[in-house]
DRENZA-724511 format. One record per residue (C-alpha): x, y, z negated. Coordinates in Angstrom, 2 decimals, decimal comma. Each point is the difference from the previous one (the first is absolute). Layout:
N
site xx=X&yy=Y&zz=Z
...
% end
This chain:
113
site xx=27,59&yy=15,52&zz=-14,48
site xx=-2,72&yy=-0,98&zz=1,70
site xx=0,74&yy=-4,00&zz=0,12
site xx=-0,07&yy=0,38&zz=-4,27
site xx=-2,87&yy=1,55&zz=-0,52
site xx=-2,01&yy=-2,56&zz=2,35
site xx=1,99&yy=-2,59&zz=-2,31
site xx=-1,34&yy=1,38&zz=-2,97
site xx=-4,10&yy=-0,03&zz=1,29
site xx=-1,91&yy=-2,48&zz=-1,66
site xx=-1,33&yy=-2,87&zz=1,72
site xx=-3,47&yy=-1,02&zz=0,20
site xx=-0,53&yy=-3,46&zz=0,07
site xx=-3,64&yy=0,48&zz=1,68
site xx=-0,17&yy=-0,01&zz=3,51
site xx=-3,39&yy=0,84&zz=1,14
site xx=-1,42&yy=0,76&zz=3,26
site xx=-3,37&yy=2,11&zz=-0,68
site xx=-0,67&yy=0,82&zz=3,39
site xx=-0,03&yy=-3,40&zz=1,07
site xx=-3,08&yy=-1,60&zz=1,87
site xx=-0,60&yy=-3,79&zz=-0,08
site xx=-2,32&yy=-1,17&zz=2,63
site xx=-2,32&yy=-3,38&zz=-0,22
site xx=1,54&yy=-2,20&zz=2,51
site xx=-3,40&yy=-0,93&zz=1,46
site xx=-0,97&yy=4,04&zz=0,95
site xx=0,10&yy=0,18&zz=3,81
site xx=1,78&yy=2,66&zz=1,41
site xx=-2,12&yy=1,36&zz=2,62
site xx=-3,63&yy=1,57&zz=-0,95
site xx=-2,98&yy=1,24&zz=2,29
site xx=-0,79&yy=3,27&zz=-1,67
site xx=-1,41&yy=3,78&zz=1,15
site xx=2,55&yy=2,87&zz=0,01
site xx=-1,73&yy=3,07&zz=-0,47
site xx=-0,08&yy=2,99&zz=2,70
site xx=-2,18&yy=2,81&zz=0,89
site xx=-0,44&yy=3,29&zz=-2,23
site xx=-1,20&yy=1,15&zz=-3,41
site xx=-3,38&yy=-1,77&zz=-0,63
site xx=-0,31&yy=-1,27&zz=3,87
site xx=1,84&yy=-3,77&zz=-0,56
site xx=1,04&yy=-1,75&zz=2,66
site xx=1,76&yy=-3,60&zz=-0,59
site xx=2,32&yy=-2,25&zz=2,65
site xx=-0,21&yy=-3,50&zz=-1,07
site xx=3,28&yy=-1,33&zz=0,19
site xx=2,19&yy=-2,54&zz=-0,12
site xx=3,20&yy=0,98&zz=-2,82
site xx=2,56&yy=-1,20&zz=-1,96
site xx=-1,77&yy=0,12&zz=-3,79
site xx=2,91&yy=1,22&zz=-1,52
site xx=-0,27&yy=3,47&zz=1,80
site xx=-2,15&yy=2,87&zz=-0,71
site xx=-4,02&yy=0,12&zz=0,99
site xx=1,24&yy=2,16&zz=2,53
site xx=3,18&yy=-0,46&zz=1,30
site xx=1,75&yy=-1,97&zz=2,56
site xx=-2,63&yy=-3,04&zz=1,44
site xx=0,30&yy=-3,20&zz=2,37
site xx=-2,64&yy=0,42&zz=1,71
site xx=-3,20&yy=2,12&zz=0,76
site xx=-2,90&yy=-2,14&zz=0,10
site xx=-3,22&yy=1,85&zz=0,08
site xx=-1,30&yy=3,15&zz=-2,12
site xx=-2,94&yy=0,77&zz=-2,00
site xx=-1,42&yy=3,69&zz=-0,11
site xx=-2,78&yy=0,35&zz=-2,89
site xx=-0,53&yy=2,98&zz=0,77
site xx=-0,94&yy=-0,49&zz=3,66
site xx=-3,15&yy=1,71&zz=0,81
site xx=-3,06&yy=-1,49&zz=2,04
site xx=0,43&yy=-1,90&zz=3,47
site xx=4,21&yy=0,44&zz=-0,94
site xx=1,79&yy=-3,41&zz=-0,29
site xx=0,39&yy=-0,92&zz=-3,84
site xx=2,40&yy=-3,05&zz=-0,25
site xx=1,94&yy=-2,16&zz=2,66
site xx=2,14&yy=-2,30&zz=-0,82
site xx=1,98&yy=-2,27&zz=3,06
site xx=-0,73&yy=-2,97&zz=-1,19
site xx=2,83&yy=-2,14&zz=1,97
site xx=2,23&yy=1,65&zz=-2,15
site xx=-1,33&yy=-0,57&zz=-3,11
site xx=0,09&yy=-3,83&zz=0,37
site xx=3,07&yy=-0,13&zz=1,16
site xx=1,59&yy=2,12&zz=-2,92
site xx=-2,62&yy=-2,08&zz=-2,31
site xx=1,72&yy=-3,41&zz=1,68
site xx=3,11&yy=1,24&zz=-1,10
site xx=-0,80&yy=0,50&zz=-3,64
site xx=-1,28&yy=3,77&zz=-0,10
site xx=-2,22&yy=0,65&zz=-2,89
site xx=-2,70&yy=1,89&zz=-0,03
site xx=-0,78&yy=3,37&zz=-1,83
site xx=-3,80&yy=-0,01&zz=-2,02
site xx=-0,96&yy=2,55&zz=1,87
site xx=1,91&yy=-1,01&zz=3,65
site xx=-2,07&yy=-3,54&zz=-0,84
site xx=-3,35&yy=1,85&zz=-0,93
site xx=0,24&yy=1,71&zz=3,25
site xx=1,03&yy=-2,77&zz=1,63
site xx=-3,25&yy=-1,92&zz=-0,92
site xx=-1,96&yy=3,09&zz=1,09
site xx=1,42&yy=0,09&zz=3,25
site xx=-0,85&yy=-3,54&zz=0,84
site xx=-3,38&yy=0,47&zz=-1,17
site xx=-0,17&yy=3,40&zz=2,94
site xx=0,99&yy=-2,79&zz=2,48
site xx=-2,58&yy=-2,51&zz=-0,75
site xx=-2,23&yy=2,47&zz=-0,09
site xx=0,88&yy=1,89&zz=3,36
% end
């Protein structure tokens, strides 16, 4: 019974795949981004090292530094280990625009310091 009616559906001759996601084959694979922490209207980033196929804040690589906007007067602001961000830069990490903003402001603190 059952075997008859399944011969009897129609065919479709289109075979799509709508959920499918094509990549460029030059987009790197591993990012330098912030993943967002603290509480409602405090922020509180990690900068981190992640595959840039997962979710702003799911699993990471690496921690690499943090960045707290929020931070009040005489509190650390930004650090970043900066060994570890040119090695993960050596091996073809890309920066986020706001991980390289920061970036840039942070080695302005240490010329300045």
């Amino acid at each position: 019974m059952l075997l008859q009616r399944l011969a009897k559906a129609p065919k479709t001759s289109v075979k799509s795949r709508p959920f499918r996601i094509f990549r460029a084959g030059n987009d790197p694979m591993v990012v330098i981004r912030l993943a967002r922490g603290g509480a409602v209207k405090r922020p509180f980033f990690n900068m981190v090292v992640a595959d840039s196929r997962r979710a702003r804040d799911g699993r990471f690589i690496e921690r690499i530094g943090f960045y707290d906007p929020k931070a009040p007067e005489g509190r650390e602001r930004l650090r970043i280990d900066g060994a570890r961000l040119t090695y993960w830069k050596g091996k073809g990490a890309r920066l986020s625009d706001t991980v390289a903003r920061l970036v840039k402001q942070f080695g302005e603190q240490t010329k300045a310091a």
